[in-house]
C-alpha positions in Angstrom: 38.6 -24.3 46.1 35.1 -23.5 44.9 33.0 -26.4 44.0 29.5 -26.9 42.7 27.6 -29.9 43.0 24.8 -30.8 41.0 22.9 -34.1 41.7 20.5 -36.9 40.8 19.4 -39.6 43.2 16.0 -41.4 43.9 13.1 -39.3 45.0 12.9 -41.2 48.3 16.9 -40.3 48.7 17.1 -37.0 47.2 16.9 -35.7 50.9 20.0 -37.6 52.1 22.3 -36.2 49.7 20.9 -32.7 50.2 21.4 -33.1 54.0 25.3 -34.1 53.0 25.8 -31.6 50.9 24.5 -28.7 53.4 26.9 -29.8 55.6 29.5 -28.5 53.3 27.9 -26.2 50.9 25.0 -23.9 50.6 22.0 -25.5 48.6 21.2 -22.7 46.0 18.7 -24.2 43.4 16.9 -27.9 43.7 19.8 -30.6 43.4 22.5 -27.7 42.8 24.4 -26.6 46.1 28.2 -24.9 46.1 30.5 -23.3 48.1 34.3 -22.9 49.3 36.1 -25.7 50.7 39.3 -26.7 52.2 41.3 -29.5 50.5 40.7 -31.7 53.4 36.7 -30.9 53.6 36.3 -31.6 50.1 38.2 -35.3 50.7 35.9 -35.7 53.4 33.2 -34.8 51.4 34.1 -37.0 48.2 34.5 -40.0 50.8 30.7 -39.4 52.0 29.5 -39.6 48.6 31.1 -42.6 47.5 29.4 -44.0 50.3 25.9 -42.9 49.7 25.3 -42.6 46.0 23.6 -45.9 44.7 23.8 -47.4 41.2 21.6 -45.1 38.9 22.2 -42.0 40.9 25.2 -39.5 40.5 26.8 -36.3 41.6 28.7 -33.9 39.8 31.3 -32.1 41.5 32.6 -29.3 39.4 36.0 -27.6 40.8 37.4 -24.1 40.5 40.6 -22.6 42.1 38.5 -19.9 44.1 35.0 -18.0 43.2 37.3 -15.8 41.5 37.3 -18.0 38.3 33.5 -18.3 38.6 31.4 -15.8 36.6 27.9 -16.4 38.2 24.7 -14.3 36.4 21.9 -14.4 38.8 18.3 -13.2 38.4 16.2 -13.1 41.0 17.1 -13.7 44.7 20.8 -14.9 45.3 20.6 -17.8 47.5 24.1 -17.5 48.7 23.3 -13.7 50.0 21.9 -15.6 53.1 24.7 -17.6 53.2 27.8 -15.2 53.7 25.5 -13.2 56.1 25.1 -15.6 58.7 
């Protein structure tokens, strides 16, 4: 499945989740990352979370079938060019 995550966490904390989330995903604008994932990474990753999100913080997950049901406009510099490269 594809999945985007955006974010919102304390300023002091915002670096944790981003570390998390790189682990999984490519980080593509500030608090935004996204990616393909397995069923079982995304469990894994929905577990980690839970676990580190705080009251007054969130993350979104959005989920599609595949990047084939995503229709992604970029200007500029593609962040996830880097990404499929490596």
């Amino acid at each position: 499945m594809y999945v985007i995550a955006v974010y919102d966490m304390e300023a002091e904390r915002t670096q944790l989740m981003l570390s998390l989330l790189r682990r999984y995903l490519t980080h593509v604008q500030n608090s935004v990352c996204e990616g393909e994932l397995t069923d079982a990474q995304y469990a894994v990753l929905t577990e980690e979370i839970e676990e580190t999100v705080k009251p007054n913080e969130s993350v979104i997950l959005y989920q599609l079938r595949d990047d084939n049901w995503l229709n992604r406009k970029i200007y500029g510099s593609d962040p996830m060019d880097d990404h499929r490269l490596i």
